[in-house]
C-alpha positions in Angstrom: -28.4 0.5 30.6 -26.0 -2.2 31.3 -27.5 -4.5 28.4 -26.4 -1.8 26.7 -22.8 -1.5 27.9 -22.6 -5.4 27.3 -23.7 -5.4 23.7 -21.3 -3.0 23.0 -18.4 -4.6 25.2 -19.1 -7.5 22.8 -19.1 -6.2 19.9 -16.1 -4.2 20.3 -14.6 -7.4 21.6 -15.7 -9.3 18.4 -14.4 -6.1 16.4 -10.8 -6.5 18.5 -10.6 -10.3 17.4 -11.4 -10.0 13.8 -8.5 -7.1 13.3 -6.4 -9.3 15.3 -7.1 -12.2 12.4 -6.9 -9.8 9.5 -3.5 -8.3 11.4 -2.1 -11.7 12.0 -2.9 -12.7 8.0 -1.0 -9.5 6.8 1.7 -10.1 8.9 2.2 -13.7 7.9 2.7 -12.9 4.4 4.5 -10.0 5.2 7.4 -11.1 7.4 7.7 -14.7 5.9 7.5 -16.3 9.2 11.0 -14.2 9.9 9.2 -12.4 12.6 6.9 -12.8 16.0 4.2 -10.6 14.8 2.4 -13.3 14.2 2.7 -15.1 17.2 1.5 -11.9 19.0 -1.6 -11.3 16.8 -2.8 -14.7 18.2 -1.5 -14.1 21.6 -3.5 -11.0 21.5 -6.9 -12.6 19.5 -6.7 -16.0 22.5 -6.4 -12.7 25.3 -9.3 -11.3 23.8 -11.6 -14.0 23.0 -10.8 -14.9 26.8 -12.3 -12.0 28.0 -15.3 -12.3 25.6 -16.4 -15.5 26.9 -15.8 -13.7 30.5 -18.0 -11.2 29.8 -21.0 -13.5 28.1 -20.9 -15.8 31.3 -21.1 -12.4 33.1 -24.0 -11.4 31.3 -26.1 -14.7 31.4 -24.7 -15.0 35.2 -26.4 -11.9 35.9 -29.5 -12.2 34.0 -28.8 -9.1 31.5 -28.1 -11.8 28.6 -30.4 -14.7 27.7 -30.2 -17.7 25.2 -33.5 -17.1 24.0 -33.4 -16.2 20.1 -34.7 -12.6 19.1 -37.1 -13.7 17.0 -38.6 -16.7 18.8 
């Protein structure tokens, strides 16, 4: 159950951090670097890639992650 909850923790994570790019992309050529919107898209993709890596080292911390390859 909580492999579970940290798979999808991740990829929600992963999900936040790609909008965050694509958001920060449209807003660069949007504004013409005449706003902060940009600045806050990467403020907001470092927060959350932050608490990504947090909740990896949780995972192999605890055991419920491991670097083994699927397939091997």
């Amino acid at each position: 159950m909580v492999l579970l909850m940290l798979k999808i923790i991740i990829l929600l994570l992963l999900a936040g951090i790609l909008t965050s790019l694509i958001l920060g992309f449209v807003f660069f050529y949007q504004d013409k670097g005449r706003s902060k919107r940009t600045l806050y898209a990467l403020g907001v993709r470092i927060t959350l890639a932050v608490i990504l890596i947090g909740v990896v080292f949780y995972g192999l911390a605890t055991g419920e992650l491991t670097m083994q390859a699927p397939w091997l």
